[in-house]
C-alpha positions in Angstrom: -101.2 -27.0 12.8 -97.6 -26.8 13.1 -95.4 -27.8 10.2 -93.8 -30.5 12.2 -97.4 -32.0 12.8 -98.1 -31.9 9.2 -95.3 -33.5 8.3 -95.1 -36.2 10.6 -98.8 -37.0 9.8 -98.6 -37.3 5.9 -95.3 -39.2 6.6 -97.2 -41.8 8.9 -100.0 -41.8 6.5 -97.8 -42.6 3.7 -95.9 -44.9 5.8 -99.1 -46.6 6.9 -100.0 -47.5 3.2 -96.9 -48.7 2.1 -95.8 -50.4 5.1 -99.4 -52.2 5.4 -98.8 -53.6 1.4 -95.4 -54.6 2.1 -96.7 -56.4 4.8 -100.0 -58.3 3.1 -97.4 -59.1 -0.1 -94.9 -60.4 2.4 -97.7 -62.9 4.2 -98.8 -63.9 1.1 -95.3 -64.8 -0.3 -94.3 -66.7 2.7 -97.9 -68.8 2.8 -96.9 -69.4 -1.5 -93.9 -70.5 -0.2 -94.6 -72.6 2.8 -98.1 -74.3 0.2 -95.2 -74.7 -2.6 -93.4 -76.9 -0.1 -96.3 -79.1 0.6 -97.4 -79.3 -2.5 -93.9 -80.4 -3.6 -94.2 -82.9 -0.6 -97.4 -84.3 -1.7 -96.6 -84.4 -5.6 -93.5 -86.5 -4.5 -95.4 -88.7 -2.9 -98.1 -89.1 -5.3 -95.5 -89.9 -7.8 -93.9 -93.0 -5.9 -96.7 -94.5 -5.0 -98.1 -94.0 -9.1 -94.7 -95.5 -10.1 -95.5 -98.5 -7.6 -98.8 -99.0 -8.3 -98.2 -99.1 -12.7 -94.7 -101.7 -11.5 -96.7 -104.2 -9.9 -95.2 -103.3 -6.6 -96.8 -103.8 -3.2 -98.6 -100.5 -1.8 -97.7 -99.4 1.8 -100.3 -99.5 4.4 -102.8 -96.1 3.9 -101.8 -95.6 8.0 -97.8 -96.0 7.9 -98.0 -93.8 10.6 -96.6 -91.0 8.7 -98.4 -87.4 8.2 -98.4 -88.3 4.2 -102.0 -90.4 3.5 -103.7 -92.1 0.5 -106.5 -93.3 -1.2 -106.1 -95.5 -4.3 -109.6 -96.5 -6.3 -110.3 -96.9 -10.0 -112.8 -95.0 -11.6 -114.8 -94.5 -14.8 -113.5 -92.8 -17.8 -116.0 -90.7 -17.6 -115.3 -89.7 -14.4 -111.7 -89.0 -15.0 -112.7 -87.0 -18.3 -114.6 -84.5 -15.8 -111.4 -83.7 -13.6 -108.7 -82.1 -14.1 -105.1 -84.9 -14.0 -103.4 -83.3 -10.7 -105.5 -80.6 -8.0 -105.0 -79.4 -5.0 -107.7 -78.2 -2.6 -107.4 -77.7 1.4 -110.4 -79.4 3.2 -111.1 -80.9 6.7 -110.1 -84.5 7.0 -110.5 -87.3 9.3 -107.5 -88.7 11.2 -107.8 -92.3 11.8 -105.0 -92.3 14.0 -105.9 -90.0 16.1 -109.6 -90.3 15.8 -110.5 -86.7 14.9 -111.0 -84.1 12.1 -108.2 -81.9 11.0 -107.1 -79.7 8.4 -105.3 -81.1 5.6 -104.0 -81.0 2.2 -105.1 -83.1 -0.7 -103.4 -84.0 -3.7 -105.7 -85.6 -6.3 -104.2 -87.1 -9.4 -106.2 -89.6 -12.2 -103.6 -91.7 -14.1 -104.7 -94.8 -16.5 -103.1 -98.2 -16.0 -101.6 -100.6 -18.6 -105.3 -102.1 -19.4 -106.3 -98.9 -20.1 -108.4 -98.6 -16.5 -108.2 -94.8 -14.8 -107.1 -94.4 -11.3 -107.5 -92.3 -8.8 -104.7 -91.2 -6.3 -106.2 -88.9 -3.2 -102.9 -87.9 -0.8 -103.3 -85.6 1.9 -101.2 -84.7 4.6 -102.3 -82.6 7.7 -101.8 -78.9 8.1 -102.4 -78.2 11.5 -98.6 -77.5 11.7 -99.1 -75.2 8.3 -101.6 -73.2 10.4 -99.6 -72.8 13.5 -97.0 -71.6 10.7 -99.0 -69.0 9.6 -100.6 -67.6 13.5 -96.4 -67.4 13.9 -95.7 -65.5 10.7 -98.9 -63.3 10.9 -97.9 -62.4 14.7 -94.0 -61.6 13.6 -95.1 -59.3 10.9 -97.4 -57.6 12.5 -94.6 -57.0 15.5 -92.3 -56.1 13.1 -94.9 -53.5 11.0 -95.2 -52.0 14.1 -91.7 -52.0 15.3 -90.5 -50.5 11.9 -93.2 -47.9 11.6 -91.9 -46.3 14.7 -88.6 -46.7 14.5 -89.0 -45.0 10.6 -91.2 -42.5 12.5 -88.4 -41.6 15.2 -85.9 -41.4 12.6 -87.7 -39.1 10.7 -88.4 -36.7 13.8 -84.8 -36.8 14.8 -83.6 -35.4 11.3 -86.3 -33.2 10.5 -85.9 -31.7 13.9 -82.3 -31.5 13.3 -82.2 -30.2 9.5 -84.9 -27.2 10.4 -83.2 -26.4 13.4 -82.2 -23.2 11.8 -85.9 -22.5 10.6 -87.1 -22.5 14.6 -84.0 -20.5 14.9 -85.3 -17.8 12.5 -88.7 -18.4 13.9 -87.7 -18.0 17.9 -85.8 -14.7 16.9 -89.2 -13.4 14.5 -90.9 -13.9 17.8 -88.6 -11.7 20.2 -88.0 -9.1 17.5 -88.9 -5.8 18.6 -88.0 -3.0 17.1 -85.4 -0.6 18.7 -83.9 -3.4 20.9 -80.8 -4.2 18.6 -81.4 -7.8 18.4 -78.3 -10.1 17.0 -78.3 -10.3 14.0 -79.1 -14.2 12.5 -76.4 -16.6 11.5 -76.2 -16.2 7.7 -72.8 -19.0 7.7 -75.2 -21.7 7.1 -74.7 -24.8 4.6 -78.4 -25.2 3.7 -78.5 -22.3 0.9 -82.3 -22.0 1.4 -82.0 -21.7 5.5 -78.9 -18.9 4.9 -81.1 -16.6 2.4 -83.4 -16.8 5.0 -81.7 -15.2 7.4 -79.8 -12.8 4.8 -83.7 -11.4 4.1 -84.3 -11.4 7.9 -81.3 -9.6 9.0 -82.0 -7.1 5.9 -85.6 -6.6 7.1 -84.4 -5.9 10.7 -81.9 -3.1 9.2 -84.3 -1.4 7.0 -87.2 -1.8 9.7 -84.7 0.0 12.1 -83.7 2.6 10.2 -87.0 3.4 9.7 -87.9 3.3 13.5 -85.0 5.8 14.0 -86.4 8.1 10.8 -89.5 7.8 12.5 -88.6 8.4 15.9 -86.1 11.5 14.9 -88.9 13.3 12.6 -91.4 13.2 15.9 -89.0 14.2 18.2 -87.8 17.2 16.0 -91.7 18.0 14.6 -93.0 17.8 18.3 -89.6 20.1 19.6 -90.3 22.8 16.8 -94.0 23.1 16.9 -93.7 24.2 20.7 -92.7 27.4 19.7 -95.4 28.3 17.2 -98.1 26.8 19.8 -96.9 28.7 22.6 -97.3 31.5 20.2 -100.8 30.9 19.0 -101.6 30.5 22.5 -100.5 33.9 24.0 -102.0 35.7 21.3 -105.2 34.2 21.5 -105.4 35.1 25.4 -104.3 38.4 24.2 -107.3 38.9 21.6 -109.2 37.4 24.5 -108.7 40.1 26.7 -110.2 42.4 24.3 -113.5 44.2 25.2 -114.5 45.2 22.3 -115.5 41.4 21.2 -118.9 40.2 21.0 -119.7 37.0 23.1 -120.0 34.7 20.0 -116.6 35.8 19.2 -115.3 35.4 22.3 -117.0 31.9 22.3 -115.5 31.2 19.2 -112.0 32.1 20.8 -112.2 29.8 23.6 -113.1 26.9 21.5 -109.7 27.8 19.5 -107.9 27.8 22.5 -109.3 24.9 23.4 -108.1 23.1 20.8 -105.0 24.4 20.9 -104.3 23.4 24.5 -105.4 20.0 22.9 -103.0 20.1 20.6 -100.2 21.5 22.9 -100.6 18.4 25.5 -100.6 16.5 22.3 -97.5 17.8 20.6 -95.8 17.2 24.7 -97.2 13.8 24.7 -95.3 12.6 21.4 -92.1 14.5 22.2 -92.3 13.2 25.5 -92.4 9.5 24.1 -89.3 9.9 21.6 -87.4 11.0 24.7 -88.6 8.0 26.3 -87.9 5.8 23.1 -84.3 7.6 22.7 -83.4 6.7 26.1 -82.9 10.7 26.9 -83.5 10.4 30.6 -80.8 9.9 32.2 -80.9 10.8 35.6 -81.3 7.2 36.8 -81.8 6.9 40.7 -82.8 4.6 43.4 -86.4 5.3 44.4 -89.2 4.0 46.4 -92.2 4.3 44.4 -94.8 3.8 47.5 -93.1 7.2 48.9 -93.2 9.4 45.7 -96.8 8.3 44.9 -97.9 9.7 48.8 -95.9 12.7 47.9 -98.7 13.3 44.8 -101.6 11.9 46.4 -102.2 15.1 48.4 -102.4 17.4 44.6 -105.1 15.4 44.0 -106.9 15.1 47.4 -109.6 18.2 46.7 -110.2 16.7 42.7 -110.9 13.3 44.5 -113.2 14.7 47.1 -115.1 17.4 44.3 -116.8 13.3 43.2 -116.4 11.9 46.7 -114.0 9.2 45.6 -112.1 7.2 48.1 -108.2 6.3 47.7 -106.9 3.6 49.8 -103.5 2.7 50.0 -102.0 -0.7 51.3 -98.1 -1.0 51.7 -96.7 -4.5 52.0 -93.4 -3.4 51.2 -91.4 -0.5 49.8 -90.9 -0.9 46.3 -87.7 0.5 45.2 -86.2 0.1 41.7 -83.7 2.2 39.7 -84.9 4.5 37.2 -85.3 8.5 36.1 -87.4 10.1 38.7 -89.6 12.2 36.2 -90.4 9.3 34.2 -91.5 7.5 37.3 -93.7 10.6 38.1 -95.4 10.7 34.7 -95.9 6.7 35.2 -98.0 7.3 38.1 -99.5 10.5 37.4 -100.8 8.9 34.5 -102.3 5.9 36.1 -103.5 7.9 38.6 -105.5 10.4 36.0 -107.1 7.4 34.1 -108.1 5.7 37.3 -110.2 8.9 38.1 -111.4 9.2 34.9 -113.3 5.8 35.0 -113.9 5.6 38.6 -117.3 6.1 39.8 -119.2 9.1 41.7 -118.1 7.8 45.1 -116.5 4.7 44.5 -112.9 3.9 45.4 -108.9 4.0 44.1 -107.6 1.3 45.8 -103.7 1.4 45.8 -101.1 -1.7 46.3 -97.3 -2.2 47.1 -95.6 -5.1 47.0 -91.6 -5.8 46.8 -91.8 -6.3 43.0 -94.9 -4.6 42.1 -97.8 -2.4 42.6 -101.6 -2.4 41.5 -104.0 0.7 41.2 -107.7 -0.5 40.9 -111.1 1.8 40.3 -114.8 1.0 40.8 -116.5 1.9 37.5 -119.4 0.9 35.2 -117.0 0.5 31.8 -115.3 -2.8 30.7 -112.0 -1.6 28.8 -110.9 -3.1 26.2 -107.5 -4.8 27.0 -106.3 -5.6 23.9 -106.5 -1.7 22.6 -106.3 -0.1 26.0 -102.3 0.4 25.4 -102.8 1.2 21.3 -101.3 4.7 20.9 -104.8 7.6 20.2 -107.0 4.8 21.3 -109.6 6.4 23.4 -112.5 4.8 25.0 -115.0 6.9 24.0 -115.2 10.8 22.0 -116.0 12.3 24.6 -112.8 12.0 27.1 -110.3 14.5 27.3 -107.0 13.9 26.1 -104.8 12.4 23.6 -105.4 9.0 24.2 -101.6 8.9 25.1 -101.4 8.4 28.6 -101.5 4.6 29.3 -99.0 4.2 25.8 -96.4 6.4 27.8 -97.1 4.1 30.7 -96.3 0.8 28.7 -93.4 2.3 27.3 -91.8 3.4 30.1 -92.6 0.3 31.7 -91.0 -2.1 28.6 -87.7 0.4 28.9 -87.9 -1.0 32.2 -87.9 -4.3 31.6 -91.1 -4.6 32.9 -94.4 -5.8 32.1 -97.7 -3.9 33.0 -101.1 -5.6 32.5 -105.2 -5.1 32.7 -107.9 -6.6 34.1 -111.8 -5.2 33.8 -114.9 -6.2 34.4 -118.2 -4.2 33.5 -119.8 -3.5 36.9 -117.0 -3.8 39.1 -113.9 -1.8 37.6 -110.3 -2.0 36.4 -107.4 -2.8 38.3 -103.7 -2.2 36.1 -101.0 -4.2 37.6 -96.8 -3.2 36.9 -94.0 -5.2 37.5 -90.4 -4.1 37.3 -87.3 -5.8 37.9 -86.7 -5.0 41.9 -82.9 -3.7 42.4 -82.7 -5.9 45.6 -83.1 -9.4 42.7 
């Protein structure tokens, strides 16, 4: 989960709570308010007609016509002894008037007379109106709940998105880093302190990450450049002490295995120094080529180690593909692909090659599904038993990302892997 998710979903859950008990306390304090009022009504009413009834004064009618009703009856002592002086209850009433039941509310106060009698006083008025009230207030709160919630909600996105602007910042440049590209550096003039110490550890990180990549990249390059020498050196004396007669065939066994592995390690030790050259952007010799024509120029080295297993190459030309770049490198990119497509292609089966404007595609029948994600990983090999470094297809992606360019895999057990490069066309 992002962090902007998170956030925004304990604020809405916190804003869910409180908003919902503001909203219940609200409702409640307006029907207390609007019940105070009637009761107020009532109890003002209740109290003229008591003042009335002790005076001697004529009653009005128990219709006048008004909302405000009564019933006046005496009653026992013992009945007034059992309930309270003054209560209010809401209850369902008959309407005389209007010849129906409705909700009202009911005032009941016991008061003794001058003889000492007890009265009982029973006003009501109707609350239909009260209820109408309160559909009204319920529906405007809950329009307004909702219309605060989001507008809280909106607010908040707007200035969280705004305040951590730097932090996606930080996070969009994390993301492109890569090292040797001399990214800019991150703006460290920021006024949140935490934001700017951010980018201070960052830009520190890229530094020292950097100057390690160059250490790195230096110490190959020079290792790889003096360790020719020595190899070349082991080399011609072993083909010398090879040439001897006098050796016995476990020794000269023996030998050749050496040799072996020193021609291992020679290709190797060329592999690596021919990737800090790459790295180091040493070739210079940057031309415009068509890739379609230098790759037919090749094909034909390869023709009678293609026909020893009977494998098929096919080429299909759509369109030249021309691009500026170093002519060597562009040979080792499709030497190499075109080694690792034979060594995964079938007895028989079939190289099928593809030229577009903007890219090209080399494909191979074969048994093996290759890993993608490791194909490219520098030593990986896909089993111990093929030759090589395991360098190959890492000097193809690098060559390819000097480029600019993206080069990609596709296999399927059964059917084969098809590799697919794209670099940027010089006619764009």
């Amino acid at each position: 989960m992002k962090l902007f998710q998170l956030v925004m979903w304990r604020m809405s859950t916190i804003l869910v709570v409180i908003l919902t008990c503001w909203a219940v306390l609200f409702y409640l304090a307006i029907m207390e308010e609007v019940n105070d009022e009637v009761d107020d009504s009532l109890s003002d009413y209740s109290e003229s007609l008591i003042i009335r009834s002790l005076s001697g004064e004529q009653m009005p009618d128990t219709s006048n016509g008004s909302n405000n009703q009564y019933f006046l009856y005496e009653v026992t002592p013992e009945y007034a002894a059992s309930y309270p002086n003054i209560s209010y209850r809401d209850e369902m009433v008959y309407i005389t008037e209007k010849g129906e039941t409705e909700p009202a509310r009911i005032l009941m106060t016991i008061f003794q007379k001058e003889d000492g009698g007890y009265m009982e006083l029973v006003v009501y008025t109707p609350t239909i109106e009260k209820f109408d009230l309160q559909r009204a207030v319920l529906g405007w709160i809950v329009f307004l709940y909702v219309l605060l919630f989001l507008m809280i909600l909106a607010v908040n996105a707007w200035v969280f998105h705004r305040n951590m602007r730097p932090l996606y910042t930080l996070l969009k440049w994390l993301e492109d880093y890569r090292l040797g590209t001399k990214e800019k550096p991150l703006d460290e003039s920021l006024r949140i302190v935490e934001f700017r110490k951010l980018n201070e550890a960052a830009n520190m990180f890229s530094e020292r990450s950097e100057k390690l990549y160059e250490q790195q990249k230096l110490f190959i390059g020079n290792a790889s450049h003096e360790m020719q020498t020595p190899l070349a050196i082991c080399r011609n004396r072993l083909e010398m002490l090879m040439e001897d007669e006098t050796l016995t065939e476990k020794q000269l066994s023996e030998l050749m295995k050496t040799h072996r592995t020193l021609e291992n390690l020679t290709r190797l030790n060329k592999s690596l120094l021919l990737l800090c050259k790459i790295e180091n952007r040493q070739f210079t010799d940057v031309k415009s080529l068509c890739l379609n024509e230098l790759l037919l120029q090749y094909l034909d080295d390869y023709k009678e180690v293609y026909a020893y297993r009977y494998v098929q190459v096919e080429v299909h030309v759509e369109e030249c593909f021309r691009l500026e770049m170093s002519e060597s490198l562009a040979i080792v990119l499709l030497t190499n692909l075109l080694k690792n497509a034979f060594v995964h292609v079938t007895e028989g089966g079939v190289i099928a090659l593809s030229f577009t404007a903007s890219s090209f595609r080399i494909s191979n029948t074969g048994d093996a599904s290759l890993d993608k994600n490791r194909i490219f990983e520098r030593f990986y090999k896909v089993d111990n038993f093929t030759q090589g470094a395991g360098l190959g297809l890492s000097i193809c992606q690098t060559i390819v990302e000097r480029l600019h360019g993206t080069i990609s895999v596709t296999s399927e057990e059964g059917k084969g892997t098809r590799f697919t490069v794209r670099l940027p066309d010089i006619s764009e």
